[in-house]
N, CA, C and O atoms as a MOPAC input file, in Angstrom:
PM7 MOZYME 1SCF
protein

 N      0.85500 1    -1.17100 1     0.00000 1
 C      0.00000 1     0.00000 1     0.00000 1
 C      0.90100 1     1.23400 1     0.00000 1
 O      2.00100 1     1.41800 1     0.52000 1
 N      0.25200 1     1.88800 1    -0.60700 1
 C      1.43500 1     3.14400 1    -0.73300 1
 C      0.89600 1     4.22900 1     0.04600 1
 O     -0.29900 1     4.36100 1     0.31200 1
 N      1.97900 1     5.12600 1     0.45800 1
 C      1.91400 1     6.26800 1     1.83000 1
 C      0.59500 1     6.79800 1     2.04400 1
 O      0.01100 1     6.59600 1     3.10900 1
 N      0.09000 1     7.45300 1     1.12000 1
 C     -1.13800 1     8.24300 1     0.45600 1
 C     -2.12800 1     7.74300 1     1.14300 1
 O     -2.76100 1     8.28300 1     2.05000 1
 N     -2.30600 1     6.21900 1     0.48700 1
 C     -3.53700 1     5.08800 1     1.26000 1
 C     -3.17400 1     5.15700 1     2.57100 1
 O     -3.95900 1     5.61600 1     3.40100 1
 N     -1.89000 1     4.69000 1     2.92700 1
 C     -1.90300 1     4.36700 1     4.00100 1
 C     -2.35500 1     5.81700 1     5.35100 1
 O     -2.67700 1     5.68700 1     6.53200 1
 N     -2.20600 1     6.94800 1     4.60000 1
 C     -2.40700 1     8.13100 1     5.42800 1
 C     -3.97700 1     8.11700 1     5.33200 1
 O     -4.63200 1     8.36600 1     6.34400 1
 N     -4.50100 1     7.87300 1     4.31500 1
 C     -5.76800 1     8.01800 1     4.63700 1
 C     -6.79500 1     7.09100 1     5.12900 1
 O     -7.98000 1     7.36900 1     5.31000 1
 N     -6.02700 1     5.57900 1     5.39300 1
 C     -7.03700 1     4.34500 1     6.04500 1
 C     -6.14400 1     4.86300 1     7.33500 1
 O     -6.83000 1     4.64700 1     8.33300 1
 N     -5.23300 1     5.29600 1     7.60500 1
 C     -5.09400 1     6.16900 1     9.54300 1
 C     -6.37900 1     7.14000 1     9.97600 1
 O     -7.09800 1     7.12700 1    10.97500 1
 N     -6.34800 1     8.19100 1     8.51000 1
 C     -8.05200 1     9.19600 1     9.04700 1
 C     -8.89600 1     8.48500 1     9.25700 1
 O     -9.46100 1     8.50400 1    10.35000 1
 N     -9.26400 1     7.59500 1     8.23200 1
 C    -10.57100 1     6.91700 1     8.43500 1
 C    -10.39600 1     5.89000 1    10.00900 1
 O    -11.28700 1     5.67200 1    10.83100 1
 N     -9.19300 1     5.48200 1    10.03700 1
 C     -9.45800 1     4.51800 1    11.52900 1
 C     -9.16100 1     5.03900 1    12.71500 1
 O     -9.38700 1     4.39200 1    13.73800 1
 N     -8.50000 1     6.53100 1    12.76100 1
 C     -8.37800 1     7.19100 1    14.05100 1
 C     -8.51600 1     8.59900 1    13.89000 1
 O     -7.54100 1     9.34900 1    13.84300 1
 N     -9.97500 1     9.06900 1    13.78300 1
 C    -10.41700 1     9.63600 1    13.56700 1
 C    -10.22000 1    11.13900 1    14.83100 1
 O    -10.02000 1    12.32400 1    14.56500 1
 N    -10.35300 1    10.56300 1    15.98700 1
 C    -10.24900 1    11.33000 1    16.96600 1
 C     -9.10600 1    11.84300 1    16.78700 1
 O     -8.85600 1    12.56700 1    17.75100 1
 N     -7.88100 1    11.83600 1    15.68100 1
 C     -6.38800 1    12.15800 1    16.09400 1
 C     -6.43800 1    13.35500 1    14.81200 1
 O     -5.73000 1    14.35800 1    14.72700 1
 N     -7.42000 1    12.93400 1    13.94700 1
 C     -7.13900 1    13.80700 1    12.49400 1
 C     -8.49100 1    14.69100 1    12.96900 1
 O     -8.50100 1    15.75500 1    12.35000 1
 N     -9.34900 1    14.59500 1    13.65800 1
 C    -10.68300 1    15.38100 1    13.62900 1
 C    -10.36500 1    17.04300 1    14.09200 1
 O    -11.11600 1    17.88200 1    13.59700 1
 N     -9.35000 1    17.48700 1    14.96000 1
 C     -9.23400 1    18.50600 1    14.84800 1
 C     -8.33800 1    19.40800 1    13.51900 1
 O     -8.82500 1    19.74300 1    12.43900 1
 N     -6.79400 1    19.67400 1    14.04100 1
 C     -6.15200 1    20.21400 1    12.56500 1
 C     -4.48100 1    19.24300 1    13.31800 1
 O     -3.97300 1    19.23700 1    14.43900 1
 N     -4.09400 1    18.50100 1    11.90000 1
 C     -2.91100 1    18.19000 1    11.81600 1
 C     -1.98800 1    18.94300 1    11.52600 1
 O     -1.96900 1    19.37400 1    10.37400 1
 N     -0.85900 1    19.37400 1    12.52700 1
 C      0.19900 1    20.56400 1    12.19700 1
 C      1.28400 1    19.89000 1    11.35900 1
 O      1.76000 1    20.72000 1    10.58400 1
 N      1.86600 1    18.64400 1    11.23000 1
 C      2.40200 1    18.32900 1    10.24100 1
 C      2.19700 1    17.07200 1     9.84200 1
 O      1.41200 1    16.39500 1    10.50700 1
 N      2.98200 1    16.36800 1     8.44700 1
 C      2.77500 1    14.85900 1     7.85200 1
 C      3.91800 1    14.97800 1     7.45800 1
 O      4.42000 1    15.85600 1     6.75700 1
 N      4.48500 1    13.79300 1     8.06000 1
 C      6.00600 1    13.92300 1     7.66800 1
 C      6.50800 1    12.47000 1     6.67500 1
 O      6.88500 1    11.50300 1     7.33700 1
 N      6.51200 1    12.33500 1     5.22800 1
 C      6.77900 1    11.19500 1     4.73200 1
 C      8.14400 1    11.26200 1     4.76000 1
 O      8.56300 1    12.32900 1     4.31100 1
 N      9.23300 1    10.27300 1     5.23900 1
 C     10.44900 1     9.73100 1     4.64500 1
 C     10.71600 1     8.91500 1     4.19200 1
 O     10.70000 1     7.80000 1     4.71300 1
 N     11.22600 1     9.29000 1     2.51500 1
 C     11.71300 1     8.32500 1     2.03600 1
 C     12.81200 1     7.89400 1     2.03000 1
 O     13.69400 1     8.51500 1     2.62300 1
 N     13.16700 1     6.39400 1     1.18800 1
 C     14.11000 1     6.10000 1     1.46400 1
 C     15.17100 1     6.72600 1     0.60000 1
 O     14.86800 1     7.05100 1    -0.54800 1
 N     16.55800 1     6.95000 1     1.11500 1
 C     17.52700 1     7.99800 1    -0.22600 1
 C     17.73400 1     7.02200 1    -1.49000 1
 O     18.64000 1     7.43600 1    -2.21300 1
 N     17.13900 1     5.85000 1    -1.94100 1
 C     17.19500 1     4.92100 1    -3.22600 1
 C     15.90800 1     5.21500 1    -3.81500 1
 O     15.62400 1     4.71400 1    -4.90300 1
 N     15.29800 1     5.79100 1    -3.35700 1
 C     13.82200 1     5.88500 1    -3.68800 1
 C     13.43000 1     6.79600 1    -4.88200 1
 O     13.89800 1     7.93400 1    -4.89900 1
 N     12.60900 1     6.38700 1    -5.88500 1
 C     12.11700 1     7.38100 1    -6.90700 1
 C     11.33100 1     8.64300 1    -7.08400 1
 O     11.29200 1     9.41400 1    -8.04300 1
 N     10.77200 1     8.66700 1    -6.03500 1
 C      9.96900 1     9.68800 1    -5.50200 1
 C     11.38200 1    11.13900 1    -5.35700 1
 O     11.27000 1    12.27900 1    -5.80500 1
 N     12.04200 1    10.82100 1    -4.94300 1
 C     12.86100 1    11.90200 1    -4.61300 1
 C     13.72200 1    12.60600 1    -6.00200 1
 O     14.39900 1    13.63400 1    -5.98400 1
 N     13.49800 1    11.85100 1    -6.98000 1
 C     14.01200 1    12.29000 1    -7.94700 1
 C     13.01400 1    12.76200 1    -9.03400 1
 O     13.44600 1    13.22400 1   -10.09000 1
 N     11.68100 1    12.65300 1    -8.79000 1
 C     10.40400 1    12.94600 1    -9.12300 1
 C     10.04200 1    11.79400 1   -10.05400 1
 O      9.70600 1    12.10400 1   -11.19700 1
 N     10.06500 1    10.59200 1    -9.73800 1
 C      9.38900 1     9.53300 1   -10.38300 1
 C      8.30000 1     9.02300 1    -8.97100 1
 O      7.76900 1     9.64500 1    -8.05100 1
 N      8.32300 1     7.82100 1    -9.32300 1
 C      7.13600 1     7.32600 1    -8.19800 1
 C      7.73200 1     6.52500 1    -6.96600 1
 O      8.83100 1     5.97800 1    -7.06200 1
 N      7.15500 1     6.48400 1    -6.08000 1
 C      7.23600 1     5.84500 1    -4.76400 1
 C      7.48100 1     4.57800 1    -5.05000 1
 O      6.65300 1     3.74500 1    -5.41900 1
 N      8.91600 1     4.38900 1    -4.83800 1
 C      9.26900 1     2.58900 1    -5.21500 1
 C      9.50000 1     1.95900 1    -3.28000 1
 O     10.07800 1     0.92000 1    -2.96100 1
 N      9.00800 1     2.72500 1    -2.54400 1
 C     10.30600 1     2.34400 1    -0.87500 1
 C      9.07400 1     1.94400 1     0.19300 1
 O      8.15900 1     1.37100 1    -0.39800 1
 N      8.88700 1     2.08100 1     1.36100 1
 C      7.98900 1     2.00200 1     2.22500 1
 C      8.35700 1     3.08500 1     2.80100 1
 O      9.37700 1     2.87200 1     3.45700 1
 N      8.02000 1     4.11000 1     2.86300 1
 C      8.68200 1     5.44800 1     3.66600 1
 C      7.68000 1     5.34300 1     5.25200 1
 O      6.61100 1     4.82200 1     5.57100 1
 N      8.82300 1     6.22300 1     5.99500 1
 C      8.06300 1     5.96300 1     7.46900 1
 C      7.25100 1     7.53700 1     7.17600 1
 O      7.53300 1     8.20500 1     6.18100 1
 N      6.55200 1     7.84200 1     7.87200 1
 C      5.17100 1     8.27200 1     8.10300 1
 C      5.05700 1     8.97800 1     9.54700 1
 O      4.91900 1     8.15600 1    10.45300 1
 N      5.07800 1     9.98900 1     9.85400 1
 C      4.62500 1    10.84200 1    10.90300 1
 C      3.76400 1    11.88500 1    10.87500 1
 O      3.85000 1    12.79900 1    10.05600 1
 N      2.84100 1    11.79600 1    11.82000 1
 C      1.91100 1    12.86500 1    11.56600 1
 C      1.76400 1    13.66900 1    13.12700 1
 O      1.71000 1    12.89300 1    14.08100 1
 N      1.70200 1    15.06000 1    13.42700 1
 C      1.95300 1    15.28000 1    14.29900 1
 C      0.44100 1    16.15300 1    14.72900 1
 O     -0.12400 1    16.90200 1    13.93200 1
 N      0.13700 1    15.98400 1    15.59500 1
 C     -1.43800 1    16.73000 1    15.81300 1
 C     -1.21800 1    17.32800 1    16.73700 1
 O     -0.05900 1    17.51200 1    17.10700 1
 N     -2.30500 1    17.82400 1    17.40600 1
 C     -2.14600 1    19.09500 1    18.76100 1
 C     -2.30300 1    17.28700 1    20.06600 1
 O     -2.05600 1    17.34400 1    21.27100 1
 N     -2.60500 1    16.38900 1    19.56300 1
 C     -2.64900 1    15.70400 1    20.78900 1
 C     -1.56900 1    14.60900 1    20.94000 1
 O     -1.53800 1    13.74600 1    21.81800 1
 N     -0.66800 1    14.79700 1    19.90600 1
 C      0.75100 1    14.18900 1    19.76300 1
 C      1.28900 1    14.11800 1    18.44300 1
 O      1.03200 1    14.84600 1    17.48400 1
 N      2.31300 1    12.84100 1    18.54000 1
 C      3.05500 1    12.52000 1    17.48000 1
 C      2.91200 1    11.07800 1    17.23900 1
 O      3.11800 1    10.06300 1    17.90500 1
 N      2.48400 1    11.34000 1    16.04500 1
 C      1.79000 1     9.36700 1    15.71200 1
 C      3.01200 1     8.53200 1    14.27200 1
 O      3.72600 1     9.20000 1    13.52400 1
 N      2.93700 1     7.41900 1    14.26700 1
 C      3.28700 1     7.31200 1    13.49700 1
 C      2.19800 1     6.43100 1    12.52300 1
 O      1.00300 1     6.29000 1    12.78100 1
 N      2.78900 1     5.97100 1    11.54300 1
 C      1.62500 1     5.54000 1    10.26700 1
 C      2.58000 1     3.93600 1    10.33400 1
 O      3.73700 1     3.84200 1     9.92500 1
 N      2.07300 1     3.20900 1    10.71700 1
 C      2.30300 1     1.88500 1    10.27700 1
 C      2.32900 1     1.43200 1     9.13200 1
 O      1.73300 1     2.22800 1     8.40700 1
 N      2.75500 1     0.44800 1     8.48200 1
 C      2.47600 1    -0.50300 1     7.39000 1
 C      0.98500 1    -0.55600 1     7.03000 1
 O      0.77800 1    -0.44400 1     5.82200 1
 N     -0.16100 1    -0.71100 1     7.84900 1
 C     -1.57000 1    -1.44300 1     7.84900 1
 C     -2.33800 1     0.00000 1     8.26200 1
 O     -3.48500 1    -0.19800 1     8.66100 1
 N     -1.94300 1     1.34900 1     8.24500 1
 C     -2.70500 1     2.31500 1     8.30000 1
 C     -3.12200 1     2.75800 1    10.04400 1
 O     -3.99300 1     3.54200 1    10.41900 1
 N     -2.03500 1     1.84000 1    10.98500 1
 C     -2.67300 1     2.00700 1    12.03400 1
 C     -1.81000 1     3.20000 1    12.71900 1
 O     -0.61000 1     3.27500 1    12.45400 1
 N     -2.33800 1     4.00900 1    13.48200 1
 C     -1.36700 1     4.90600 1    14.15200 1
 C     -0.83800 1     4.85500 1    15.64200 1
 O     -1.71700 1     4.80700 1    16.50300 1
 N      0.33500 1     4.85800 1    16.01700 1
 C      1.03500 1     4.57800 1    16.81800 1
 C      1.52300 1     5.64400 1    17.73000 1
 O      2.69600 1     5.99300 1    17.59800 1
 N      0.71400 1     6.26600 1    18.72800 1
 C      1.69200 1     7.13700 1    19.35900 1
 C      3.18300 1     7.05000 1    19.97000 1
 O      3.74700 1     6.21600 1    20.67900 1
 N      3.58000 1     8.28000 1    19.38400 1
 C      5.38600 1     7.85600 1    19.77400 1
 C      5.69100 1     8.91700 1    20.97700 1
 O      5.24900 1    10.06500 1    21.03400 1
 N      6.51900 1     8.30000 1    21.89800 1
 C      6.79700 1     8.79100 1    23.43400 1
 C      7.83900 1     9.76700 1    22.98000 1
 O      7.90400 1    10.06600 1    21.78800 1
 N      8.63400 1    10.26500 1    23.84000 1
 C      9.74800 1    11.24700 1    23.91900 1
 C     10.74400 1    10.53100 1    23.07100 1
 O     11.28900 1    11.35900 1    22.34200 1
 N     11.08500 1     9.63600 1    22.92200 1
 C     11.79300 1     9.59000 1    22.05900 1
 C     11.85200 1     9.69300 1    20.63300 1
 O     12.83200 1    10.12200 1    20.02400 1
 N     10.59600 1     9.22000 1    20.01400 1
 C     10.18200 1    10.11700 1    18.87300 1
 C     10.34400 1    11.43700 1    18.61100 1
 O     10.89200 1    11.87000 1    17.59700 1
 N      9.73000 1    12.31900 1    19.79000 1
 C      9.99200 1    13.47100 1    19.29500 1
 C     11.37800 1    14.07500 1    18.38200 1
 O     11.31500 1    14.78800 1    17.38000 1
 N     12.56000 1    13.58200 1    19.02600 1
 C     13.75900 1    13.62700 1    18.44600 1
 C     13.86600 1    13.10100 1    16.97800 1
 O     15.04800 1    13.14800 1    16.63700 1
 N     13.36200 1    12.79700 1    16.35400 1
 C     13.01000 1    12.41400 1    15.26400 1
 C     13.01000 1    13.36300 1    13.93700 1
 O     11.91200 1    13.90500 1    13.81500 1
 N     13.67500 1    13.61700 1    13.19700 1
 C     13.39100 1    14.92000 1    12.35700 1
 C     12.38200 1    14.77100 1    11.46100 1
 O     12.46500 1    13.78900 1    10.72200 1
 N     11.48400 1    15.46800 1    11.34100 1
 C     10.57300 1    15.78400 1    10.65600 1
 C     10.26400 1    16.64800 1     9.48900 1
 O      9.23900 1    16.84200 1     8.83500 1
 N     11.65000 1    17.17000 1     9.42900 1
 C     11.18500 1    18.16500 1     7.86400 1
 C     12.26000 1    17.50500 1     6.71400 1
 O     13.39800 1    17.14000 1     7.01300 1
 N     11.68400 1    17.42200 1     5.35100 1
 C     12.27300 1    16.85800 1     4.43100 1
 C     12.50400 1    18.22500 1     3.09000 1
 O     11.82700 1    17.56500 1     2.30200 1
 N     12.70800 1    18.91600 1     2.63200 1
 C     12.29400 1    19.55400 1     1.74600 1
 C     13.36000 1    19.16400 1     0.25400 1
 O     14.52500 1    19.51200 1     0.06700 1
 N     12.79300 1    18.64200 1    -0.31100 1
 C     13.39400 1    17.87300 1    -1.65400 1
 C     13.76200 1    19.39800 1    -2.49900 1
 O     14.75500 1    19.17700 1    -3.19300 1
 N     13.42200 1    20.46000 1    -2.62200 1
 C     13.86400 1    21.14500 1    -3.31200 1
 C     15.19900 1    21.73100 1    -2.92800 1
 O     15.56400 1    21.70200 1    -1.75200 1
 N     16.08500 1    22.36600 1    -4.06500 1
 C     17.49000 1    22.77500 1    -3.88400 1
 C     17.55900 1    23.75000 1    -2.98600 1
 O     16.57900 1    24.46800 1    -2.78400 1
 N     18.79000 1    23.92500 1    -2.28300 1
 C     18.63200 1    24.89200 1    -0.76500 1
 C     17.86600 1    26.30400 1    -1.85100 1
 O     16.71900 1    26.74400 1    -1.77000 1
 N     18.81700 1    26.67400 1    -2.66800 1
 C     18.25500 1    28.48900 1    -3.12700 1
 C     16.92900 1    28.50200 1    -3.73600 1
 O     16.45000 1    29.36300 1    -4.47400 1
 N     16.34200 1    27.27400 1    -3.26100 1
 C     14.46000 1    27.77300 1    -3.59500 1
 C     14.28200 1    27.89900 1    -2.51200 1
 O     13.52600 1    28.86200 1    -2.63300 1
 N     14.35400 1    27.66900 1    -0.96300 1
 C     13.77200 1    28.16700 1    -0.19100 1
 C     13.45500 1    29.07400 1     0.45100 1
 O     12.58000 1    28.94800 1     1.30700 1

């Protein structure tokens, strides 16, 4: 299943976590991966989504996993474009 699905069978099954506003979605891929070179998602990228009532992650099967303090440490921003576009 690819990220996309898998982010959206998480809304549909934990609803209470997406029902207010999600402050971020963090996909990582893997650095072999096609997506990053603008082809398609060949990898299983991990999946974080961060809400006002934590930091979840996205399983394989769409389920979400709250992650403790040690997650937090976790980096969360990816930005695929070259540094002088930002």
């Amino acid at each position: 299943m690819d990220y996309s699905k898998r982010i959206a069978l998480a809304q549909k099954r934990h609803p209470e976590i997406f029902s207010g506003s999600v402050v971020d979605c963090c996909v990582q891929h893997d650095e072999w991966c096609h997506q990053l070179s603008g082809g398609r998602c060949n990898c299983v990228p991990d999946v974080t989504i961060t809400a006002p009532s934590g930091k979840y992650r996205v399983n394989r099967k769409g389920a979400c996993e709250k992650l403790g303090a040690e997650g937090e440490t976790i980096p969360t921003v990816y930005d695929p474009r070259p540094s002088d576009t930002n």
